[in-house]
Structure formats: structure tokens, C-alpha cells
The first five atom37 places (N, CA, C, CB, O) and aatype in JSON, in Angstrom:
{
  "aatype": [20, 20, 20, 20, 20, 20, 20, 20, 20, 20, 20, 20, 20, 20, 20, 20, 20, 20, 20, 20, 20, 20, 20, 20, 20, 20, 20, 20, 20, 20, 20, 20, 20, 20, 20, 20, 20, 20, 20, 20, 20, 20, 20, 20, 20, 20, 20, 20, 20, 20, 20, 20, 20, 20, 20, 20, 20, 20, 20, 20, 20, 20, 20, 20, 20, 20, 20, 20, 20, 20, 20, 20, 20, 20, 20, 20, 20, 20, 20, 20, 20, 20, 20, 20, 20, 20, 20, 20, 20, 20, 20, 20, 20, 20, 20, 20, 20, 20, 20, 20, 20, 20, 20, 20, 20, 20, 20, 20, 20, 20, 20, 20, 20, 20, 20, 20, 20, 20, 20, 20, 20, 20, 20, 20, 20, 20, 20, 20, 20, 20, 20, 20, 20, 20, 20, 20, 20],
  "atom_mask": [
    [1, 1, 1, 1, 1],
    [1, 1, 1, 1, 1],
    [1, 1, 1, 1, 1],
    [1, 1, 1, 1, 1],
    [1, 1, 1, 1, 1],
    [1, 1, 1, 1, 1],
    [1, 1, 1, 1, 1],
    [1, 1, 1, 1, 1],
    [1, 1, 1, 1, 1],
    [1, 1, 1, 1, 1],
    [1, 1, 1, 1, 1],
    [1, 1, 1, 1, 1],
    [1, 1, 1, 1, 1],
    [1, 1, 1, 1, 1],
    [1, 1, 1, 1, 1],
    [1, 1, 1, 1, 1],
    [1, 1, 1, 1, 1],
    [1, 1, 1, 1, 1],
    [1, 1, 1, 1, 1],
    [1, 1, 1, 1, 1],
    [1, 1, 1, 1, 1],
    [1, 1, 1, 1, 1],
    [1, 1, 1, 1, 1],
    [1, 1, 1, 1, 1],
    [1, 1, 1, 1, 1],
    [1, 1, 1, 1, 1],
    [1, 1, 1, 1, 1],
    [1, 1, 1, 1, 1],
    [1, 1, 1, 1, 1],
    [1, 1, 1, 1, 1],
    [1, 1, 1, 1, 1],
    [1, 1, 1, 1, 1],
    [1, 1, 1, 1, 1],
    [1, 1, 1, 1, 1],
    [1, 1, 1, 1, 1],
    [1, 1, 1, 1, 1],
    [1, 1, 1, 1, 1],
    [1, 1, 1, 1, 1],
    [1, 1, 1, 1, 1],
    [1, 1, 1, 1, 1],
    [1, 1, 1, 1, 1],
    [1, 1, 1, 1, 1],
    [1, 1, 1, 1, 1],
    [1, 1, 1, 1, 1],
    [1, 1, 1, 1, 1],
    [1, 1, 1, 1, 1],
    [1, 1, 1, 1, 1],
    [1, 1, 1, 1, 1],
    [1, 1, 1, 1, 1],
    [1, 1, 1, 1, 1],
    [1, 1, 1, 1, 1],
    [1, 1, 1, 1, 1],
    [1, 1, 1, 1, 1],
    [1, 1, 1, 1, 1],
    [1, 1, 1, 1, 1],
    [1, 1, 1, 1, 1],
    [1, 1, 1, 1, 1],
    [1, 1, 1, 1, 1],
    [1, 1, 1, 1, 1],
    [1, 1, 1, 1, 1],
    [1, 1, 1, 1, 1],
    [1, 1, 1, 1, 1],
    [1, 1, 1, 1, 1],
    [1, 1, 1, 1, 1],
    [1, 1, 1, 1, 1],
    [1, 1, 1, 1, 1],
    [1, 1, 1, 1, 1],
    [1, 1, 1, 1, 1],
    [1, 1, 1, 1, 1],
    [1, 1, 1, 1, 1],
    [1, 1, 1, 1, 1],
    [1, 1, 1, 1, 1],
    [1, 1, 1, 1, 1],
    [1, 1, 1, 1, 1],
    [1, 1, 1, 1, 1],
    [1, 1, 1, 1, 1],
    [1, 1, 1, 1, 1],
    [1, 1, 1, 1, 1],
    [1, 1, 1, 1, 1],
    [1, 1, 1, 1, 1],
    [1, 1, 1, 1, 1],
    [1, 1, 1, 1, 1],
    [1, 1, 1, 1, 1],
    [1, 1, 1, 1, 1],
    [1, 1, 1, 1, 1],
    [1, 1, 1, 1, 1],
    [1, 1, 1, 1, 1],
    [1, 1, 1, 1, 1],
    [1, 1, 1, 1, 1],
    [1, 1, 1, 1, 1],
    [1, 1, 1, 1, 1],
    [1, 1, 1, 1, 1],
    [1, 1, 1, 1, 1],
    [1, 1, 1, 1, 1],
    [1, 1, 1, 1, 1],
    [1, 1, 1, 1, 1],
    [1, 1, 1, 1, 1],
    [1, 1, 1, 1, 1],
    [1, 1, 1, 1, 1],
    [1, 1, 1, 1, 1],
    [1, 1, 1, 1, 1],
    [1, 1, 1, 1, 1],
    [1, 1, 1, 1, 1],
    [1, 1, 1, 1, 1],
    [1, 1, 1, 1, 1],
    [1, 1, 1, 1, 1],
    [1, 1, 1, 1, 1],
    [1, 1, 1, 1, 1],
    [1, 1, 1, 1, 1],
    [1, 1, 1, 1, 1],
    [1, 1, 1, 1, 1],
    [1, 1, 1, 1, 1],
    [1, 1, 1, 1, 1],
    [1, 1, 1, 1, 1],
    [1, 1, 1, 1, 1],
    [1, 1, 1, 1, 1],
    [1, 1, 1, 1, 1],
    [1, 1, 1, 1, 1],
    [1, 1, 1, 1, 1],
    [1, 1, 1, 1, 1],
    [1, 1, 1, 1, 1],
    [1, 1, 1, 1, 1],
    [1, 1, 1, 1, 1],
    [1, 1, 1, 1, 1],
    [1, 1, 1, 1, 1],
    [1, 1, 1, 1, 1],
    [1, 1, 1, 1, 1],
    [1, 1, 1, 1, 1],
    [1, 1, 1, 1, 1],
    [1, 1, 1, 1, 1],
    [1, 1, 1, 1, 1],
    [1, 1, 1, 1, 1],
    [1, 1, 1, 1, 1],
    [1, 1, 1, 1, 1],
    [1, 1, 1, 1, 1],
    [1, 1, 1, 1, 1],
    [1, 1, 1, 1, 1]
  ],
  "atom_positions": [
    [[68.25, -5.43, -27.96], [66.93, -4.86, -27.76], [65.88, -5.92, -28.11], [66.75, -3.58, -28.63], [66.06, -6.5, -29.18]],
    [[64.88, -6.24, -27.42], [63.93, -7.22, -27.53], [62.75, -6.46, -28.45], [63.45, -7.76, -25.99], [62.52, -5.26, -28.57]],
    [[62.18, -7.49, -28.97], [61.46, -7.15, -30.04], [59.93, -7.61, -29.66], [62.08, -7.82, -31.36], [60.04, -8.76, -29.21]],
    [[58.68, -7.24, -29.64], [57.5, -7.48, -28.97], [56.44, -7.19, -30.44], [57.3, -6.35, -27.46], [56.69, -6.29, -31.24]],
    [[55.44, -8.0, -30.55], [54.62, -8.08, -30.86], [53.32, -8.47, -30.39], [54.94, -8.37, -31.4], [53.2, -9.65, -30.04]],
    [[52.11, -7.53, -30.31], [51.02, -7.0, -29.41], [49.95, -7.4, -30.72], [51.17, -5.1, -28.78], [49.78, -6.61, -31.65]],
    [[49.35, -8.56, -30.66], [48.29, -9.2, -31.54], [46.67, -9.05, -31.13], [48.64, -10.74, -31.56], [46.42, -9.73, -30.14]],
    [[46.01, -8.63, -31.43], [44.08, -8.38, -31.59], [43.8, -8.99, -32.86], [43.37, -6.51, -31.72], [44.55, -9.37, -33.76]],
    [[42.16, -9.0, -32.71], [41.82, -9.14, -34.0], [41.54, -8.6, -35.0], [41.29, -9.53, -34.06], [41.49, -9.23, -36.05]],
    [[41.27, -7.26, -34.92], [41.71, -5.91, -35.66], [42.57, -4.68, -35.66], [40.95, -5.43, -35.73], [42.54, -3.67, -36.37]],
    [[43.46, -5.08, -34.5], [44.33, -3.88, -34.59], [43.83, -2.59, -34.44], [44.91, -3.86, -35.73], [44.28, -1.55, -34.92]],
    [[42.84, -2.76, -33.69], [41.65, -1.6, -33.68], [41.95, -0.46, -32.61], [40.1, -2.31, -33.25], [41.96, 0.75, -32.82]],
    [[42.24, -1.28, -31.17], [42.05, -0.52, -29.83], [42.14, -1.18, -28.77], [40.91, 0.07, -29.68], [41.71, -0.7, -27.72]],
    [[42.66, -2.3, -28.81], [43.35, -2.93, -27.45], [44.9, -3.36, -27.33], [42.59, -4.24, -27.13], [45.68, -3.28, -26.38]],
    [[45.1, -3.99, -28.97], [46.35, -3.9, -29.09], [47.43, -2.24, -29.51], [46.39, -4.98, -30.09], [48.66, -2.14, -29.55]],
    [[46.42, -1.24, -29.73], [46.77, -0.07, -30.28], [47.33, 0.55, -28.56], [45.29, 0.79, -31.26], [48.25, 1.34, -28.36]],
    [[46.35, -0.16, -27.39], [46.25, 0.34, -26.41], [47.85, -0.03, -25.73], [44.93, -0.13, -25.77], [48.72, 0.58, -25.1]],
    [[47.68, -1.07, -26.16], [48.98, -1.84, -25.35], [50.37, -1.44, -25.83], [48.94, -3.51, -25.57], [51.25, -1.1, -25.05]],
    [[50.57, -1.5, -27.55], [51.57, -0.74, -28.2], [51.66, 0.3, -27.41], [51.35, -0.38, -29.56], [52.47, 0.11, -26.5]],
    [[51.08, 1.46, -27.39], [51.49, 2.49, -26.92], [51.95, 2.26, -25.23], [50.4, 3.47, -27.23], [53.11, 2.51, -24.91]],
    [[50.82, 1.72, -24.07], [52.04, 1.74, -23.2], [52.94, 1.02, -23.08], [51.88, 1.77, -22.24], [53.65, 1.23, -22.1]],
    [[53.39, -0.3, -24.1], [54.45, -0.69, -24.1], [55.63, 0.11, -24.63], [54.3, -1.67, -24.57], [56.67, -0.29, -24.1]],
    [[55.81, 0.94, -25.34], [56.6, 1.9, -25.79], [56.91, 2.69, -25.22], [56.35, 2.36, -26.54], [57.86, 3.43, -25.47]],
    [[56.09, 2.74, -24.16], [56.03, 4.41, -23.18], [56.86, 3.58, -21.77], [53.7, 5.3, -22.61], [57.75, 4.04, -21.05]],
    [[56.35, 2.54, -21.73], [57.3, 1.72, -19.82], [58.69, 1.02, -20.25], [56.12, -0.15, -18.79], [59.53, 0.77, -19.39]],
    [[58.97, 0.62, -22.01], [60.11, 0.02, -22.29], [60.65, 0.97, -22.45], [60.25, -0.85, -23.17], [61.19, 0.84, -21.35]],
    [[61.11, 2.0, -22.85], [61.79, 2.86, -23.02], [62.53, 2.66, -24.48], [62.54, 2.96, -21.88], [61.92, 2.85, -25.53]],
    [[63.65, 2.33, -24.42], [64.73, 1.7, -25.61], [65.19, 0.46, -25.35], [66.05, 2.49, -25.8], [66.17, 0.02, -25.96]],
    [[64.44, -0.36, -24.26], [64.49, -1.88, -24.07], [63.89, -2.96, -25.18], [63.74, -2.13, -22.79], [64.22, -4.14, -25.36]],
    [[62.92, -2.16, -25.85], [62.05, -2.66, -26.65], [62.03, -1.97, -28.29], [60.76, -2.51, -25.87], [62.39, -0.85, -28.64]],
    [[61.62, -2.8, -28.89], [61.19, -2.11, -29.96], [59.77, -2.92, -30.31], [62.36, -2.08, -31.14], [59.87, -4.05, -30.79]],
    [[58.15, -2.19, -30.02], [57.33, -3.07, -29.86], [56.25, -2.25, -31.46], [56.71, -3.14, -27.97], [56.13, -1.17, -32.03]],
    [[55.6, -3.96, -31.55], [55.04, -3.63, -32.86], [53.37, -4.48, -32.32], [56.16, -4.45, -34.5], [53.22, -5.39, -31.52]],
    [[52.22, -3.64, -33.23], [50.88, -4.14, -32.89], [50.61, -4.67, -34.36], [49.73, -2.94, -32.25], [51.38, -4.39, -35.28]],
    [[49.52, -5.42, -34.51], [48.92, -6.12, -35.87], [47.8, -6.97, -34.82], [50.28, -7.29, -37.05], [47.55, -7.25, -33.64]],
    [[47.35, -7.14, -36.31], [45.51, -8.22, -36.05], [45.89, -9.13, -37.2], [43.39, -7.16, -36.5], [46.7, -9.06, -38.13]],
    [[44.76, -10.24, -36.68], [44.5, -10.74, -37.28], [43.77, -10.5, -38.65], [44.26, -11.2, -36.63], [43.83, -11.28, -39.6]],
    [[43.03, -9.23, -38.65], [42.31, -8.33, -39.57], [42.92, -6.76, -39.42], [40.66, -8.39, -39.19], [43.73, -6.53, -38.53]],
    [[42.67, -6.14, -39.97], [43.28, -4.46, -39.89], [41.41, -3.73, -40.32], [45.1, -3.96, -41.71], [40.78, -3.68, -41.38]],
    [[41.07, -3.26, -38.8], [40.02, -2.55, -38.99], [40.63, -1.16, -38.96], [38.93, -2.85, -38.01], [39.67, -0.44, -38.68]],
    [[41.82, -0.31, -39.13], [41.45, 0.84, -38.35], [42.28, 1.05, -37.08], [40.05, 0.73, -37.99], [42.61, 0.16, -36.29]],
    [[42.59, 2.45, -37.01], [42.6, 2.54, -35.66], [41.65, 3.41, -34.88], [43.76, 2.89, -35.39], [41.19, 4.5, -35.21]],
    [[41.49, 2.94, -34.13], [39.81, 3.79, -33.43], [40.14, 4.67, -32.55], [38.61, 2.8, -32.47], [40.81, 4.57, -31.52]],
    [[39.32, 6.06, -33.32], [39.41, 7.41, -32.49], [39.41, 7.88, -31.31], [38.77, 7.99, -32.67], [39.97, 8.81, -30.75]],
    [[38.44, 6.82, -30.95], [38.08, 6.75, -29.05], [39.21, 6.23, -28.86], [36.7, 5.7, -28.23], [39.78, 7.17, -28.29]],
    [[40.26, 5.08, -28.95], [41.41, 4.69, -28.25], [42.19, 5.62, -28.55], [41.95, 3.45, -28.49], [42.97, 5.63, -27.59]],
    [[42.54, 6.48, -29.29], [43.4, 7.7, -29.68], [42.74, 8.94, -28.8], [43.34, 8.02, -31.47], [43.58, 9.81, -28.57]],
    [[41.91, 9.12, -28.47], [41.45, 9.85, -27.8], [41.46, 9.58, -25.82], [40.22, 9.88, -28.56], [41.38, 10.34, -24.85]],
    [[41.59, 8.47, -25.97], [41.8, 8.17, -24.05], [43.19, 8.18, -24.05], [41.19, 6.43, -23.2], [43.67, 8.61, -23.0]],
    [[44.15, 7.76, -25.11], [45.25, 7.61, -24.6], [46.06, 9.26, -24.91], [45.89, 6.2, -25.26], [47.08, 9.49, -24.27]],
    [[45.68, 10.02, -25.63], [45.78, 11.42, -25.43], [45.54, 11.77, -23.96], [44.8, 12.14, -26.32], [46.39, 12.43, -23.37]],
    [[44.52, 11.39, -23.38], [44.15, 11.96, -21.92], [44.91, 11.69, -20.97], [42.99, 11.58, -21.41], [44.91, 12.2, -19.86]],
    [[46.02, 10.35, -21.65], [46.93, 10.12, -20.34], [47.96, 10.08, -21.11], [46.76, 8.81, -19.31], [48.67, 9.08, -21.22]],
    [[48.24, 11.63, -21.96], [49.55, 11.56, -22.18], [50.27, 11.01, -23.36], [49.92, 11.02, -21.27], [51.03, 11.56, -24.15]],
    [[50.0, 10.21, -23.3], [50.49, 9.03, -25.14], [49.71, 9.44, -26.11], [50.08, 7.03, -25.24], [48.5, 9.64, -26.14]],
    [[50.88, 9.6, -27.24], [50.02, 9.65, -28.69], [50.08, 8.46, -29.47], [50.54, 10.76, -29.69], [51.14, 7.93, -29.79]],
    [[49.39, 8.21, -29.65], [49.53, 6.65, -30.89], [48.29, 7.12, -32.29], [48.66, 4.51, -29.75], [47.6, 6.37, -32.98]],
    [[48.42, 8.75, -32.32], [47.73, 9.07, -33.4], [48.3, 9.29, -34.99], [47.19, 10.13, -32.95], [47.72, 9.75, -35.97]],
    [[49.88, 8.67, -34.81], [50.45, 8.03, -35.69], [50.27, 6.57, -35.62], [51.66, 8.38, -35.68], [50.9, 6.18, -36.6]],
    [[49.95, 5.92, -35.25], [49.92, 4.14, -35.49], [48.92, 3.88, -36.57], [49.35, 3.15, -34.0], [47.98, 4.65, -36.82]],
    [[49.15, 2.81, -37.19], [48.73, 2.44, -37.97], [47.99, 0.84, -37.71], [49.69, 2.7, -38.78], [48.35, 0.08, -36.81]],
    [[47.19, 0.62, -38.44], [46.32, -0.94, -38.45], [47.06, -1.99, -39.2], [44.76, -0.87, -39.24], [46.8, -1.93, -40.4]],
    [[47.75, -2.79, -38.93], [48.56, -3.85, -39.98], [48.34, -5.04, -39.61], [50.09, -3.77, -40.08], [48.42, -5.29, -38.41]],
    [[48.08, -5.86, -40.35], [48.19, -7.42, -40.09], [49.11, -8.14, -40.13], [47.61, -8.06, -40.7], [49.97, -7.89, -40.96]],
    [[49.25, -9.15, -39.37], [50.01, -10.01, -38.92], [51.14, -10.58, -39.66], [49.31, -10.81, -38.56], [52.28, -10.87, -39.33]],
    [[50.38, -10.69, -40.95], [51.35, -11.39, -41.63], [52.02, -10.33, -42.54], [50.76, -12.61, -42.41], [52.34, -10.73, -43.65]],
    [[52.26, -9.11, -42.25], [53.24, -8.38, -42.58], [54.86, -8.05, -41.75], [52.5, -7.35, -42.7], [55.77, -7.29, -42.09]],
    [[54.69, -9.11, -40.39], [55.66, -9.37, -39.78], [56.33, -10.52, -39.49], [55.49, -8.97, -39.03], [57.16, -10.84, -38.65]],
    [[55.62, -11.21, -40.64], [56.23, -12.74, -40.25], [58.13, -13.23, -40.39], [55.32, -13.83, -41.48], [58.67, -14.28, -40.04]],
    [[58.63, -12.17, -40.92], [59.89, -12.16, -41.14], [60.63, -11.62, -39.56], [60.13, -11.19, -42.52], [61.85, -11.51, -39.47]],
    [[59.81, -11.34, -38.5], [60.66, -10.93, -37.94], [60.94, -11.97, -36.79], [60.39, -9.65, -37.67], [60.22, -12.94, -36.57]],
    [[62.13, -11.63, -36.05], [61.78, -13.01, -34.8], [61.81, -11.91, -33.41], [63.47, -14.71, -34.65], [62.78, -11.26, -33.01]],
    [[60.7, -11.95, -32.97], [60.11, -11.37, -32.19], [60.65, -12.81, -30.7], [58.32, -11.03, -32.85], [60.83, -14.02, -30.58]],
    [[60.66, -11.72, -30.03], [61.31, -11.72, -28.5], [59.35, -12.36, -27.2], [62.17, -9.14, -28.08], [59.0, -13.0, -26.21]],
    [[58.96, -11.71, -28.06], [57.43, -11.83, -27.31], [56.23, -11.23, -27.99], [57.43, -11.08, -25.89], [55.88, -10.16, -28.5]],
    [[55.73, -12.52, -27.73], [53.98, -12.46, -28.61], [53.09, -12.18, -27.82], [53.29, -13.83, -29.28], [52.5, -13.17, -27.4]],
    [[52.7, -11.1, -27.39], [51.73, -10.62, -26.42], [50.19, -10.94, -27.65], [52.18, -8.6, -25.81], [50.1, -10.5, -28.8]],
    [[48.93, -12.03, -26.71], [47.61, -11.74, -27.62], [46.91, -10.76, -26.35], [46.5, -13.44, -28.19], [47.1, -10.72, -25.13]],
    [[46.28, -10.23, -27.02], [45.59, -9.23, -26.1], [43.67, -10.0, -26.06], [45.81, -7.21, -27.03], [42.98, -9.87, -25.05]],
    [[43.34, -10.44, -26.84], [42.35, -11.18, -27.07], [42.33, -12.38, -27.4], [41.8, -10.77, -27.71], [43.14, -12.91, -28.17]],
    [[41.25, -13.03, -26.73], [40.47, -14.74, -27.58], [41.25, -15.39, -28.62], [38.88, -14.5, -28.57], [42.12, -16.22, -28.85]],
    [[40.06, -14.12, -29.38], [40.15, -14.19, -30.75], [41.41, -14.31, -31.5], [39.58, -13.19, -31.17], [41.76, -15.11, -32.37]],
    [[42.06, -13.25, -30.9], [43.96, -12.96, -31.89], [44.52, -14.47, -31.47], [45.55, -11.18, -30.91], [45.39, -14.99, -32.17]],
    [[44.05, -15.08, -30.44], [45.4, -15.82, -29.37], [44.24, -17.33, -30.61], [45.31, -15.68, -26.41], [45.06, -17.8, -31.4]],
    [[43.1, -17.85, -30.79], [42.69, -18.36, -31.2], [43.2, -18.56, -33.1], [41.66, -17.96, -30.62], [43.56, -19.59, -33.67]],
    [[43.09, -17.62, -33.46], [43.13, -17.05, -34.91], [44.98, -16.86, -35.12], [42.06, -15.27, -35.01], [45.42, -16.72, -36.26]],
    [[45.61, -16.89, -34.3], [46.99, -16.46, -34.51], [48.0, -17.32, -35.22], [47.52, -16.2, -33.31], [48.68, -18.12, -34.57]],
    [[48.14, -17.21, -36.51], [49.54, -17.78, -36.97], [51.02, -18.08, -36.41], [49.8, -17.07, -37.78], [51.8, -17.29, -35.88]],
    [[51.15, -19.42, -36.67], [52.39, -19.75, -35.86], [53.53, -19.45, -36.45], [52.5, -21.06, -35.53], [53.84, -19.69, -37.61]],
    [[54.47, -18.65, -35.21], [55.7, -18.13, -35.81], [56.0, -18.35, -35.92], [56.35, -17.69, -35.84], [55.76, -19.36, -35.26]],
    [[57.59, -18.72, -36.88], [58.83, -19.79, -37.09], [59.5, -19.32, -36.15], [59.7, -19.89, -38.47], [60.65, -19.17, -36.56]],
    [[59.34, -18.8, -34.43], [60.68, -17.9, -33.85], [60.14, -18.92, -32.69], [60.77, -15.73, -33.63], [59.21, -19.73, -32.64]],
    [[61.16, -18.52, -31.78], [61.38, -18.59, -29.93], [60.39, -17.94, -29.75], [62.76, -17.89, -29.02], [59.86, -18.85, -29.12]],
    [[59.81, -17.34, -29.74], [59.21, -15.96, -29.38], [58.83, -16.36, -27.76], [57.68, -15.45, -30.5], [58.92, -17.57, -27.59]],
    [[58.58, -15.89, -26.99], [57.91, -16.4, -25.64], [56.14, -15.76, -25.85], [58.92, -15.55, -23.99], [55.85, -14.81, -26.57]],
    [[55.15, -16.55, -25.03], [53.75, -16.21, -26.1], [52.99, -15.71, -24.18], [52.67, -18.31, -27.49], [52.69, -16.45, -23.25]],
    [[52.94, -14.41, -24.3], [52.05, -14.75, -23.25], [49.98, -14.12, -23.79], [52.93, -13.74, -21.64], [49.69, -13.64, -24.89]],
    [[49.33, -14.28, -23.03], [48.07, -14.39, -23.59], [47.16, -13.23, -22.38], [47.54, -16.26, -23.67], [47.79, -13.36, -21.33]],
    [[46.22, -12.4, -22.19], [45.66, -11.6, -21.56], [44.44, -11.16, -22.41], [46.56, -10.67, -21.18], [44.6, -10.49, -23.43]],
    [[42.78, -11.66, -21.81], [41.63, -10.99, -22.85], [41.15, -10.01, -22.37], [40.44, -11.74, -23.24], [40.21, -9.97, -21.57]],
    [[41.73, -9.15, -22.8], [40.84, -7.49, -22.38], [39.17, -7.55, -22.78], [41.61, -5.9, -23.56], [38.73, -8.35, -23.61]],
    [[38.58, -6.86, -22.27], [37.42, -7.02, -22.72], [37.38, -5.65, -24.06], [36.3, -6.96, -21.33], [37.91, -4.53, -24.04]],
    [[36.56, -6.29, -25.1], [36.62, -5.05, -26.17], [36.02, -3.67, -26.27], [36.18, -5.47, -27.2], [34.97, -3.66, -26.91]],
    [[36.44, -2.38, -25.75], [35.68, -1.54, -25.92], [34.6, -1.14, -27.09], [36.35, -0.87, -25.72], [33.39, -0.9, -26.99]],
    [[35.44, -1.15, -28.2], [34.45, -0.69, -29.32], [32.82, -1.16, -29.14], [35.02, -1.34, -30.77], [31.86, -0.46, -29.43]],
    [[32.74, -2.72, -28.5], [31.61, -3.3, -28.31], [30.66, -2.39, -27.45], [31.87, -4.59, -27.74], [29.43, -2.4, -27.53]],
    [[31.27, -1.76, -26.79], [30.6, -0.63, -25.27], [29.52, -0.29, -25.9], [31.53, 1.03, -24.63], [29.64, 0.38, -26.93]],
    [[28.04, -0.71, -25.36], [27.12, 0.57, -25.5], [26.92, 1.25, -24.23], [25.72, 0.23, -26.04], [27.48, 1.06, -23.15]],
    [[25.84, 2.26, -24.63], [25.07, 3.19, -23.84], [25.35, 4.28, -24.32], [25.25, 3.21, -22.49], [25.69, 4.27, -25.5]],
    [[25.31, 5.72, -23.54], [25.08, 6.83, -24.07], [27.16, 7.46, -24.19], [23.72, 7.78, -22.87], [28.2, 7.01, -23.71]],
    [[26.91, 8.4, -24.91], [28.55, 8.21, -25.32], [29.84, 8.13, -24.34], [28.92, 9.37, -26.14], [30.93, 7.56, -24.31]],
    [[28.94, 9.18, -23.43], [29.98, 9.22, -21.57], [30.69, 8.06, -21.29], [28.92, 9.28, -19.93], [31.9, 7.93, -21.12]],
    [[29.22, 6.71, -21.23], [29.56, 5.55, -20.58], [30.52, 4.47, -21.6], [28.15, 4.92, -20.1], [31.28, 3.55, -21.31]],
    [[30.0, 5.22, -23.2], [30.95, 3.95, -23.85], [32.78, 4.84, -23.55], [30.38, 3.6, -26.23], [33.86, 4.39, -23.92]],
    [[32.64, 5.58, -23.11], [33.93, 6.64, -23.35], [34.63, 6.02, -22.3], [33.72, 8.47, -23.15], [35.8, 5.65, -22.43]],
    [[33.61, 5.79, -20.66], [33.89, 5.13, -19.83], [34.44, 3.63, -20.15], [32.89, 5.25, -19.16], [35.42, 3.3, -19.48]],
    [[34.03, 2.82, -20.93], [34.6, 1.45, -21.41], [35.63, 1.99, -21.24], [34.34, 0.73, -22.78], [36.23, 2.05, -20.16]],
    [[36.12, 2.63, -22.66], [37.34, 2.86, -23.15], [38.98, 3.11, -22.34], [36.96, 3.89, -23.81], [40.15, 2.96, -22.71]],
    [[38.31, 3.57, -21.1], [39.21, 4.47, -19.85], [39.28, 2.88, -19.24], [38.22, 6.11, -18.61], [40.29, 2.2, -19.38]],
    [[38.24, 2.46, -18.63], [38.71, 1.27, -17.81], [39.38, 0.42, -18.36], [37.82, 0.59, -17.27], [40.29, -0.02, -17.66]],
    [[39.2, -0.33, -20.15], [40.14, -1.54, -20.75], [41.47, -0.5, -20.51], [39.77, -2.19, -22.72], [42.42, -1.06, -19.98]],
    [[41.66, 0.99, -20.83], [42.68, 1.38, -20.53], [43.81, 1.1, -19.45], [42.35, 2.18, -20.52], [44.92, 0.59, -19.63]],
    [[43.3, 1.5, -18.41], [43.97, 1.14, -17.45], [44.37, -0.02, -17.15], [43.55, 1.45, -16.71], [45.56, -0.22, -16.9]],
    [[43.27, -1.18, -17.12], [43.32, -2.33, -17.33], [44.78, -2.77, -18.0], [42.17, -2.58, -18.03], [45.64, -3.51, -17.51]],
    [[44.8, -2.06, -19.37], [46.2, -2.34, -20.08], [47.12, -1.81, -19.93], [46.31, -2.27, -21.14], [48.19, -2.33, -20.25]],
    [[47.05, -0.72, -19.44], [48.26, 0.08, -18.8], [49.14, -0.46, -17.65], [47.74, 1.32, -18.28], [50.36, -0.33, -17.57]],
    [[48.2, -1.18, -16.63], [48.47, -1.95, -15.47], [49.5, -3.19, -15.92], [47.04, -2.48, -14.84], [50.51, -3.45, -15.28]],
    [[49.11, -3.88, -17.09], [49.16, -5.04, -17.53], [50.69, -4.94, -18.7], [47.55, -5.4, -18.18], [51.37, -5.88, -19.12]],
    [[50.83, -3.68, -18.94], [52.29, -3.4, -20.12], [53.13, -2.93, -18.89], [52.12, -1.87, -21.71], [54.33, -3.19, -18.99]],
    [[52.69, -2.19, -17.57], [54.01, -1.74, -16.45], [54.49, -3.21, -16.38], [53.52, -0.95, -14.59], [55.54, -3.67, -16.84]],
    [[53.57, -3.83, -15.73], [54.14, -5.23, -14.92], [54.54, -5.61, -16.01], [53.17, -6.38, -14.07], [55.69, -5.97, -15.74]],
    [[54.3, -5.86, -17.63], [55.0, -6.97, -18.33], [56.37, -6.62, -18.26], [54.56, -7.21, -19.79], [57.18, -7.44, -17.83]],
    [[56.84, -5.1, -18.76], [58.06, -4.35, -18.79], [58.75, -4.61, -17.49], [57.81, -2.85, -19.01], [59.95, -4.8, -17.71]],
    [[58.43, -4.7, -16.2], [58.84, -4.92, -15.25], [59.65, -6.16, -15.03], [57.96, -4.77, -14.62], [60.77, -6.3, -14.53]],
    [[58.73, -7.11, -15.59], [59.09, -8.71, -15.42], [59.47, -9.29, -16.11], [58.38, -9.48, -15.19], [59.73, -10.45, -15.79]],
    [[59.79, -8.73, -17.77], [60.24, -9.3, -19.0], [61.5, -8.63, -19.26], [59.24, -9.15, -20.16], [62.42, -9.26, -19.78]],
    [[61.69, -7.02, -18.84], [62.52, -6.98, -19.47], [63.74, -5.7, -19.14], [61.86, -7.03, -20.6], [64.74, -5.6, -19.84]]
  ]
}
């Protein structure tokens, strides 16, 4: 079983995004884990869009990075800049691929439209964990 790790810079809501549909398209191919570079949280609005399509990740938790450095991970997914900039080097094989979502939490306007962010990085990542599962594994 391949082992995946899904890196942001807070563990907030893009890598929270991706954990979950990576868990949901690997099936038992994977065993996939999220962390930041920082642990803000996990954000209600990303728990709340991915309820709308089905996935709960209202058990996940915010952890940082270096609470997995013991493991040897199969694939280092950065989901951001920042994580892929800021990211500690693993002692593993790992294979590293890199993708910058744009950050919802940043979304303004009135709540509809930041809600709207939230749905499009969604999909965005949803699109982006089928094809990885597809082609990795």
C-alpha cells in the first residue's frame, strides 16, 4: 500500500481538500496523510463544501510536518508555493509532485461568493486527486 503525503502551509483547506479526495479515489491503494508547514486549523468552509459532495473530513485534524518525518512516504504531493518552498527534506524516495491551488480562505466578497471560492479550489482538487490516483497508482 503506498503511502502519500498532501503538504500546505497550514493544513487549513487545500491540503484538507486533497486528503479527503485522495482517500475517497484511492480506495485501500493508499494510505494518505495531510500536514503544513504550520497547523492553523481545519477550516469550516472546507468541511462544509466537502460535505456537499459527499466526503467527511470533519474528523481530520491540522498537524505539521514534522510529526511525520519517520515515515517513508511513497509521494509528496505540495498543494501550494508556500508548502513546496518551506518544505523539509525527507530522508525517503518519496516521488515529489507540486500543484498551487489558489487559497480559498483568502476569498473575499459577500459570503455566497467566498463560499463560491471554496467550491471552485474544490473541484479544481478533486479533478487533480482522480487523475493523480489514476496515474500513480
Amino acid at each position: 500500500m503506498k503511502k502519500i503525503l498532501v503538504l500546505c502551509t497550514g493544513n487549513s483547506c487545500r491540503s484538507q481538500l486533497a486528503e479527503g479526495y485522495l482517500k475517497h479515489f484511492a480506495g485501500d491503494k493508499a494510505i494518505v496523510y495531510s500536514a503544513g508547514v504550520e497547523t492553523h486549523g481545519v477550516n469550516p468552509k472546507a468541511v462544509a463544501i466537502m460535505a456537499e459532495d459527499g466526503i467527511d473530513i470533519s474528523g481530520h485534524t491540522s498537524n505539521n510536518v514534522n510529526e511525520y518525518r519517520d515515515i517513508d512516504f511513497d509521494y509528496v504531493i505540495t498543494v501550494c508555493d508556500n508548502a513546496k518552498e518551506r518544505c523539509p527534506v525527507f530522508p525517503s524516495s518519496a516521488v515529489k509532485f507540486h500543484e498551487n491551488f489558489p487559497d480559498p480562505a483568502k476569498a473575499t466578497g459577500t459570503p455566497e461568493q467566498i463560499m463560491e471560492s471554496f467550491r471552485s479550489v474544490r473541484e479544481q482538487i478533486k479533478t487533480y486527486s482522480r487523475q493523480f490516483v489514476e496515474n500513480n497508482l
